[in-house]
mmCIF file of the C-alpha atoms, coordinates in Angstrom:
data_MODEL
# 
_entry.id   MODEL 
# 
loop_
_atom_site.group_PDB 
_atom_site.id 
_atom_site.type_symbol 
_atom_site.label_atom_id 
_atom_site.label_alt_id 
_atom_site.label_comp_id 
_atom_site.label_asym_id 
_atom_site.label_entity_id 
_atom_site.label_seq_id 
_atom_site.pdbx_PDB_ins_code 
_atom_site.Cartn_x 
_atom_site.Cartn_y 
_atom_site.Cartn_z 
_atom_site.occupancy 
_atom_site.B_iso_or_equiv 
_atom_site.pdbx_formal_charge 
_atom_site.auth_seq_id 
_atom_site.auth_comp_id 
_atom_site.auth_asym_id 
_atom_site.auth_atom_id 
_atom_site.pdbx_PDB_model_num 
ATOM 1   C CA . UNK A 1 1   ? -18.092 3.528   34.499  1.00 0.00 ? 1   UNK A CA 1 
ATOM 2   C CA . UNK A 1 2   ? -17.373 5.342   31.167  1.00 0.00 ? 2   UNK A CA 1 
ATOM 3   C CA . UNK A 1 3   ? -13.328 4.923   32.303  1.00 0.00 ? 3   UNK A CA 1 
ATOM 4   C CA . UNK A 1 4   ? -13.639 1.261   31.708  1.00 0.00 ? 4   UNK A CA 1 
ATOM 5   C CA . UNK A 1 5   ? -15.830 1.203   28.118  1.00 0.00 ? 5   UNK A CA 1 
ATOM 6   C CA . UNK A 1 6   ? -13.157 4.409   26.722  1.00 0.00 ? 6   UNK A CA 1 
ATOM 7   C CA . UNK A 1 7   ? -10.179 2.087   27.813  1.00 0.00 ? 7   UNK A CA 1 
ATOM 8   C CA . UNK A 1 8   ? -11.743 -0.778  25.828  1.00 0.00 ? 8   UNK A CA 1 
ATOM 9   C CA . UNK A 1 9   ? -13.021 0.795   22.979  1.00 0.00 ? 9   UNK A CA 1 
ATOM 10  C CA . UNK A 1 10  ? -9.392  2.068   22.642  1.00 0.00 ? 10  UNK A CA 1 
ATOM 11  C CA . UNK A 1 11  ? -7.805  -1.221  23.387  1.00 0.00 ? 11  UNK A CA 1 
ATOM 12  C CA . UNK A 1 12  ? -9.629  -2.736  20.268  1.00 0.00 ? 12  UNK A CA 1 
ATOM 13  C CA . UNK A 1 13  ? -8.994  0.226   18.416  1.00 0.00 ? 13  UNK A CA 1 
ATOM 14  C CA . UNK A 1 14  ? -5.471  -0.291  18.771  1.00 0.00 ? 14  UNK A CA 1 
ATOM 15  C CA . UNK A 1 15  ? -5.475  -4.311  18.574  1.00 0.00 ? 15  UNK A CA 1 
ATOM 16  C CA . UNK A 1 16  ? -7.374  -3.928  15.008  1.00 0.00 ? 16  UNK A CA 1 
ATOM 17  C CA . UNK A 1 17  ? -5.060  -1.373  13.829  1.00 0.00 ? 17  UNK A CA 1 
ATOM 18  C CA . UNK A 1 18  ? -2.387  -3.933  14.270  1.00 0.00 ? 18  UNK A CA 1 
ATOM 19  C CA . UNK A 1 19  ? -4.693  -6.989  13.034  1.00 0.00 ? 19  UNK A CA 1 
ATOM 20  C CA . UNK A 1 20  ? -4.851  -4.552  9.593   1.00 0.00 ? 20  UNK A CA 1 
ATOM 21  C CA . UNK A 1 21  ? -1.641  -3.840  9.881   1.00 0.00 ? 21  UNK A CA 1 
ATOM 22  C CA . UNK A 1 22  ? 0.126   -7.413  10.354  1.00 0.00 ? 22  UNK A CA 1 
ATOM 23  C CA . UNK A 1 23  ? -2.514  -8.365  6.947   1.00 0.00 ? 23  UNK A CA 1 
ATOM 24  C CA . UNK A 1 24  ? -0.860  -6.006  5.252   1.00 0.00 ? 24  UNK A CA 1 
ATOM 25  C CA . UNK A 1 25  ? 2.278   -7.511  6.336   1.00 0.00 ? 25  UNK A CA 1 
ATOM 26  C CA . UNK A 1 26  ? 1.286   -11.333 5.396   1.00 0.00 ? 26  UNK A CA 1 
ATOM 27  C CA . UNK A 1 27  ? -0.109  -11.614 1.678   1.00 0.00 ? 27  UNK A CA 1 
ATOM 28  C CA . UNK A 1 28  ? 0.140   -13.171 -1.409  1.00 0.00 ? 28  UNK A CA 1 
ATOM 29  C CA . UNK A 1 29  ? 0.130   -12.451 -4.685  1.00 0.00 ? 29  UNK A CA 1 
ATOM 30  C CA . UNK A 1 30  ? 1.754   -11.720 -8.188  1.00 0.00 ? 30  UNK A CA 1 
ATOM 31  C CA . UNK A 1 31  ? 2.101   -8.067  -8.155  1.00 0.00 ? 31  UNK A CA 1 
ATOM 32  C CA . UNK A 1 32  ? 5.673   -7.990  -5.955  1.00 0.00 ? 32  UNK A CA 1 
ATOM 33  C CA . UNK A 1 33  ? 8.124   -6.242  -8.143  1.00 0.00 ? 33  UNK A CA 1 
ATOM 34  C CA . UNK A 1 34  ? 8.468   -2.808  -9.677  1.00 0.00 ? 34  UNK A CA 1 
ATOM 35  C CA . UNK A 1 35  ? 5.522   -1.099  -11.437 1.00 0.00 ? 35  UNK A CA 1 
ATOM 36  C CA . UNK A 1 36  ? 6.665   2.065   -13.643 1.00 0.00 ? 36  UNK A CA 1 
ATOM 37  C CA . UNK A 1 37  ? 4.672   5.020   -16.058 1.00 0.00 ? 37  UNK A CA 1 
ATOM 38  C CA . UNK A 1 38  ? 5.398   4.820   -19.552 1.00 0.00 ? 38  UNK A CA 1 
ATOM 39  C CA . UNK A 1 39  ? 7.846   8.052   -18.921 1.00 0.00 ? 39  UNK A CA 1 
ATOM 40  C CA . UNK A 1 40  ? 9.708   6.385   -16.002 1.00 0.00 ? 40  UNK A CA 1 
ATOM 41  C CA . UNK A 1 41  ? 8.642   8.918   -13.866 1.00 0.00 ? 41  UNK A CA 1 
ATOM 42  C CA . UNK A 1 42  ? 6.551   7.165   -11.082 1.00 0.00 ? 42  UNK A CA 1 
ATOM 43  C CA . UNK A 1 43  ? 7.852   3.936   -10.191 1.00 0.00 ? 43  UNK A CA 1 
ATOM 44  C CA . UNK A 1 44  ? 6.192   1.525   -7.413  1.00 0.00 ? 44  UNK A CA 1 
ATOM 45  C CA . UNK A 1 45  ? 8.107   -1.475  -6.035  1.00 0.00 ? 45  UNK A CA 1 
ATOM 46  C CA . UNK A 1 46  ? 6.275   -3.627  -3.981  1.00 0.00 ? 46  UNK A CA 1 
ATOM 47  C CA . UNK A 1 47  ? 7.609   -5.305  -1.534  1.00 0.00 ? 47  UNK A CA 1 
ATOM 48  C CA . UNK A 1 48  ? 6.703   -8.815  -0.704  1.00 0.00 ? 48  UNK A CA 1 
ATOM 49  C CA . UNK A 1 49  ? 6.852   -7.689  3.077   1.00 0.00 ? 49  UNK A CA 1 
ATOM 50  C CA . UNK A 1 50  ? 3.862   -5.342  2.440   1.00 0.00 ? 50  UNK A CA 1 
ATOM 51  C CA . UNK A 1 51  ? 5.900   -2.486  2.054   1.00 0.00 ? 51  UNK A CA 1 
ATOM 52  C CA . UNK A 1 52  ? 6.410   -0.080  -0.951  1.00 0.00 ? 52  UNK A CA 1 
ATOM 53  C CA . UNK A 1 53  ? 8.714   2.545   -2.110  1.00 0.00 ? 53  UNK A CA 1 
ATOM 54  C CA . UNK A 1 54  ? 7.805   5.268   -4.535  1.00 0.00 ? 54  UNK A CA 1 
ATOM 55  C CA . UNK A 1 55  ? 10.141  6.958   -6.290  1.00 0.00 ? 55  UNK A CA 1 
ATOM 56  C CA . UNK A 1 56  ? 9.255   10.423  -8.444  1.00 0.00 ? 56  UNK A CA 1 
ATOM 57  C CA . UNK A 1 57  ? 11.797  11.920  -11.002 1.00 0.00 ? 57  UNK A CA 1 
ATOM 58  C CA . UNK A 1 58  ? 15.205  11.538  -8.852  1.00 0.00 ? 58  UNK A CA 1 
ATOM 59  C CA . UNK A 1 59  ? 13.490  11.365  -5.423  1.00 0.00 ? 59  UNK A CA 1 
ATOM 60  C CA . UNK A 1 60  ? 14.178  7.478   -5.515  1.00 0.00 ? 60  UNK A CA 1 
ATOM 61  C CA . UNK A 1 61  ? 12.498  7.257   -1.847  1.00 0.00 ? 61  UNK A CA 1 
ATOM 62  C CA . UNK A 1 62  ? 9.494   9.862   -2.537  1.00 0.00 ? 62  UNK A CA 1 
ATOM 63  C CA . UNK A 1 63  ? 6.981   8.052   -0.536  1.00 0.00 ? 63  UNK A CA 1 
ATOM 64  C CA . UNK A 1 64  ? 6.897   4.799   1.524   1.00 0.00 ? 64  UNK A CA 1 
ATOM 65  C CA . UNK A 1 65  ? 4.804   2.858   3.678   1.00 0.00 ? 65  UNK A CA 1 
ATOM 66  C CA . UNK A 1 66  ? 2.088   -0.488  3.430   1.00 0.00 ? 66  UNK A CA 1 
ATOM 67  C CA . UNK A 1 67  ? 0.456   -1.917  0.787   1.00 0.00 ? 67  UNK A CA 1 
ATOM 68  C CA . UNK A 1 68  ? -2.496  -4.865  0.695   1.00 0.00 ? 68  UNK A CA 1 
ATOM 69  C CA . UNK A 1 69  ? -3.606  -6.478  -2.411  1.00 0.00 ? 69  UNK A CA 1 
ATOM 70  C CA . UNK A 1 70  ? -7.004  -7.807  -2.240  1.00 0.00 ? 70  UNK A CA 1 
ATOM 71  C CA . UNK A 1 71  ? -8.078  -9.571  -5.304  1.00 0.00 ? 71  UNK A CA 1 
ATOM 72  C CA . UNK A 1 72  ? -7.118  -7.198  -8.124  1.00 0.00 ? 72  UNK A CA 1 
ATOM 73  C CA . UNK A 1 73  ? -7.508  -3.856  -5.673  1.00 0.00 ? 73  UNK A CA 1 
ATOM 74  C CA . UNK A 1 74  ? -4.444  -2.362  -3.793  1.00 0.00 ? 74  UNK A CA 1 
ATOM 75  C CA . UNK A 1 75  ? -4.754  -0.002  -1.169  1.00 0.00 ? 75  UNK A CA 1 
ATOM 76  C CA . UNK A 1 76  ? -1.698  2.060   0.149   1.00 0.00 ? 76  UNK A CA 1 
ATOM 77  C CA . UNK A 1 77  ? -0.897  3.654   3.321   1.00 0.00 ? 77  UNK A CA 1 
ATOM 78  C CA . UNK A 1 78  ? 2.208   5.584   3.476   1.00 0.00 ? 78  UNK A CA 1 
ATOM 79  C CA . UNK A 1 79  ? 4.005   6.207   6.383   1.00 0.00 ? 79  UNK A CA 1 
ATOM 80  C CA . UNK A 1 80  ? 2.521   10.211  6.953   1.00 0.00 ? 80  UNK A CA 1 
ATOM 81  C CA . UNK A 1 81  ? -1.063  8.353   7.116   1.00 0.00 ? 81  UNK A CA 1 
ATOM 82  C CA . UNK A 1 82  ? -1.758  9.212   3.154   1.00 0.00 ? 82  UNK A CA 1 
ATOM 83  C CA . UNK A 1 83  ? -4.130  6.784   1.743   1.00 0.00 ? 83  UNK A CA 1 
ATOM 84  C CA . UNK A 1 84  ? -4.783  5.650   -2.066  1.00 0.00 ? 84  UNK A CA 1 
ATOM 85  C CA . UNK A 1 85  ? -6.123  2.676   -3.701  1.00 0.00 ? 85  UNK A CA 1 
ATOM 86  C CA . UNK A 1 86  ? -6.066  1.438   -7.197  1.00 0.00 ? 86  UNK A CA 1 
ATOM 87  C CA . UNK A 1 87  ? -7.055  -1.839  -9.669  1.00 0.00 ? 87  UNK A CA 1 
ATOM 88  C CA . UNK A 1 88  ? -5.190  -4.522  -11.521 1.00 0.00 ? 88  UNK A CA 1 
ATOM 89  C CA . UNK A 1 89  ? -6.505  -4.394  -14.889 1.00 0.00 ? 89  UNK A CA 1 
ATOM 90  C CA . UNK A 1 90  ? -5.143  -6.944  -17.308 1.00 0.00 ? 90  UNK A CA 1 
ATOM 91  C CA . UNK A 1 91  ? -1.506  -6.458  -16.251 1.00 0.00 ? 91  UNK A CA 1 
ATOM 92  C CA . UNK A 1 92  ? -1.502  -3.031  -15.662 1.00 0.00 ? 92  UNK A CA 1 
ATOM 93  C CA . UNK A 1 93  ? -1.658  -0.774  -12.734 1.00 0.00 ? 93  UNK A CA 1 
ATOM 94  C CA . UNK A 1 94  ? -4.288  2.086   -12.714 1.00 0.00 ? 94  UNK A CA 1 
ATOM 95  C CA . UNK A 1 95  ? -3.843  3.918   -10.113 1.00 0.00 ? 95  UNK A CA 1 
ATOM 96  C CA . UNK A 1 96  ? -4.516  7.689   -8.581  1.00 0.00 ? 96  UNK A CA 1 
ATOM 97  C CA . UNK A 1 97  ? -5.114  8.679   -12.455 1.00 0.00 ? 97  UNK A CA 1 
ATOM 98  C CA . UNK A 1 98  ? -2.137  6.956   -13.602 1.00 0.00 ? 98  UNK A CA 1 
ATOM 99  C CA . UNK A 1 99  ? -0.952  3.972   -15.443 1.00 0.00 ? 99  UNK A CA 1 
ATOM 100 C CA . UNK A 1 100 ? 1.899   1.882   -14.112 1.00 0.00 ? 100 UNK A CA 1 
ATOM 101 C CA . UNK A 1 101 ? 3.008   -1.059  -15.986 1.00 0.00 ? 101 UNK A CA 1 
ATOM 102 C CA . UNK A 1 102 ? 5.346   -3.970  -14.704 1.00 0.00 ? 102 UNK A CA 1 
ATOM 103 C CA . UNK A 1 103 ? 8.788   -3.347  -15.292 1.00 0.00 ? 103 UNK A CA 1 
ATOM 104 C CA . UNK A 1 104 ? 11.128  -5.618  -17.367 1.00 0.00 ? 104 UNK A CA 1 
# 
């Protein structure tokens, strides 16, 4: 009887990992654009598909993967399973010990 109960545990697994997924997909909210460090060295653009794209130095595509913005937290996931988080904080973006400001 176990068969049954593993398959369905694993079934909702696998349908909440794509609930999560498609709501990181499907937001809204102001922070789409590109979010860089004073030096230019770190830049974040978020997508407003729920993607991002950091770029380090002249690695332009250093890291991507999915992004949610929940109130004035963002969590990441890039694509190797990495996770981070960070906070909105009057117009600036503090995360992972740095500060990312919008771009003009």
């Amino acid at each position: 009887m176990r068969g049954p109960v593993i398959a369905a545990s694993l079934f909702m697994a696998f349908v909440g990992s794509a609930i999560a997924e498609d709501q990181m997909n499907n937001q809204t909210h102001s922070y789409v654009g590109m979010w860089v460090t004073a030096d230019r060295y770190i830049r974040h653009e978020l997508l407003q598909d729920g993607r991002y794209v950091e770029a380090r130095g002249k690695r332009e595509r250093a890291y991507l993967g999915r992004y949610r913005v929940t109130g004035n937290h963002i969590d990441y996931r890039d694509d190797t399973g990495f996770t981070a988080d960070g906070e909105f904080i009057d117009g600036v973006l503090h995360h992972a010990g740095m500060i990312l400001y919008r771009d003009k």
